[in-house]
N, C-alpha and C positions, 0 to 999 in steps of 0.2 A: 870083649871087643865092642865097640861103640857102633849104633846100627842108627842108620841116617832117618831123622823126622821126617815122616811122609805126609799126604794132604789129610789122611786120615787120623794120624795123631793129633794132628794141628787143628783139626776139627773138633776131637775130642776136651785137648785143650783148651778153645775157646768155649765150649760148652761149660768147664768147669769152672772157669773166669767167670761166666755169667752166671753162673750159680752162687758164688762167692765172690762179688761184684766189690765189696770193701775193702781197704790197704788197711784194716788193721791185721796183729798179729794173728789173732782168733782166724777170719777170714783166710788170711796165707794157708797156715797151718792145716785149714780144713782143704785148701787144696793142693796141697802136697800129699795131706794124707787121703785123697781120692784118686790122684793119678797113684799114686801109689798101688792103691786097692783093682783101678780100672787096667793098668800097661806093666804094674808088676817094679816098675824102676824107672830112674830118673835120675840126670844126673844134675852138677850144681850146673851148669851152664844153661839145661834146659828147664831147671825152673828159675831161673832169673828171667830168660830169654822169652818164654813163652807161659809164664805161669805170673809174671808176674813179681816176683820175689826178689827182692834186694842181696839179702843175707838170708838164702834155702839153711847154711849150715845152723841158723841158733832158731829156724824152725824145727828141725829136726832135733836138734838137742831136746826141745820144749817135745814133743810129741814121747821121745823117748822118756821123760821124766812123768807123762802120761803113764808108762807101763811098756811101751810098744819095742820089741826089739827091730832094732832097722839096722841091717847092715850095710856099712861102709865097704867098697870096694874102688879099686883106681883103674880109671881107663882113658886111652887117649882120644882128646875130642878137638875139633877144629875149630877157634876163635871166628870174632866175625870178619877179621882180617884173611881168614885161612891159615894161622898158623896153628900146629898141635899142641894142646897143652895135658896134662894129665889131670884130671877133675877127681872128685867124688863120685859115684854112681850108690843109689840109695836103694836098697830094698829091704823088706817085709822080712825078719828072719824067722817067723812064726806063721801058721795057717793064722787070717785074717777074715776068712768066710764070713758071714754073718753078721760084722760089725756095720752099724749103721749110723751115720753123719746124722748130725742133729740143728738142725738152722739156728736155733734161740739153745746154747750149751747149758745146763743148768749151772753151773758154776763157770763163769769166766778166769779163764788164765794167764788175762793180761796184766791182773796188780800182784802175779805170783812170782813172776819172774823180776830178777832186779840186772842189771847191765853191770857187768863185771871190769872193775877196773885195773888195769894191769902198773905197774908200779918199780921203776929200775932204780 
């Protein structure tokens, strides 16, 4: 079930933004995968909404080709119109403890992904 952003997550959020101040992918990616680490889940509407993120789903793909198991679950969440929609909700399927964000990645994963084209 979907639990309402308080001033406190919204807090934390902005904190992570300013950690990861960049719109590239690398930058996204490290903040999905901290709110991740710090609130445990997230769904696509709240990291578009408040994280910043265009397209959360083909960050998460990218993180999961890192290694990371992230489970997909579906829950109903309110647009900004107020109507409900059923989104993704994203979490950690493994203990995550310990792993620690690296500002400068030693390998960037931005020329590793290529943009998939679909074809009728």
């Amino acid at each position: 079930m979907y639990k309402h952003i308080g001033l406190k997550e919204l807090a934390s959020f902005t904190r992570i933004i300013s950690s990861w101040p960049e719109n590239t992918a690398a930058h996204q990616r490290a903040r999905l995968f901290e709110v991740l680490k710090v609130h445990g889940s997230v769904t696509t509407l709240e990291a578009m909404r408040f994280l910043d993120i265009v397209d959360p789903r083909a960050r998460i793909v990218e993180i999961r080709k890192e290694g990371y198991t992230i489970k997909t679950s579906w829950v109903r969440q309110p647009s900004e119109c107020g109507r409900m929609h059923c989104v993704g909700m994203y979490t950690f399927g493994a203990n995550i403890e310990g792993v620690m964000l690296a500002k400068q990645p030693a390998t960037s994963l931005d020329n590793s992904y290529r943009q998939l084209m679909l074809t009728f």
